[in-house]
Each structure stands twice: as C-alpha cells, then as structure tokens.
N, C-alpha and C positions, 0 to 999 in steps of 0.2 A: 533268361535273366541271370545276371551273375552275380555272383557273390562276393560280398568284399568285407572282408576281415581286418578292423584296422585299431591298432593298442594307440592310446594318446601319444606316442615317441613317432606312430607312424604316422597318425594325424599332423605330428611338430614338423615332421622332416619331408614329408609328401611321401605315398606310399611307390615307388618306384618299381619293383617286382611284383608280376605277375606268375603265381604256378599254374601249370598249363593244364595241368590233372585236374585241379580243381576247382580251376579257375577264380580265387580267390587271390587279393591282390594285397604285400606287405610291404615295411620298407629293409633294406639292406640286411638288417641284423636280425631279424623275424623272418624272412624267407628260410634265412638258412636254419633255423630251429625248425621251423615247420617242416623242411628237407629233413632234416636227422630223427624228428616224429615220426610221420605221418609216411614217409619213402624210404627210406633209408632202411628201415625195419625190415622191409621186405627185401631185400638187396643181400643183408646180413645173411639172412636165412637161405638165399639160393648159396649164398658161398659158404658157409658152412653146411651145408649137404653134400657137396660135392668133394668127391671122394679124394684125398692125395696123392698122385703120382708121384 
C-alpha cells in the first residue's frame, strides 16, 4: 500500500509527483523540498568524502 503525503497547496493544485524511494506522492514545489530533505542529504556526504584530485 502507498503512502501519500499531501500539504493543503498539494490537495489545491492536485499532487502530480511521485518519489520513487518512497513512494509517496506531492505536488511540484514539495517534491523538490522532500528531494533536498530526505535525498539529497545523502548525495552531499558521498561527495564530500571523496577525496580531491
């Protein structure tokens, strides 16, 4: 069963994105916060580990 995530703005606007990860569903402008939350976090940290040639 999936999970669906949705602020009154996504209720307004109809939630159009889907994240694949976690299958929860937002609309436009909430996807991409959720992205820079919840993924992004972890993306940061591989590239800053990795050493500078």
């Amino acid at each position: 069963m999936e999970k669906i995530k949705l602020c009154d703005g996504c209720l307004n606007n109809g939630a159009t994105k889907c994240c694949k990860k976690c299958n929860e569903c937002y609309c436009d402008e909430c996807i991409i916060l959720h992205h820079e939350k919840k993924h992004m976090k972890k993306h940061s940290r591989k590239l800053r580990a990795k050493p500078l040639t």
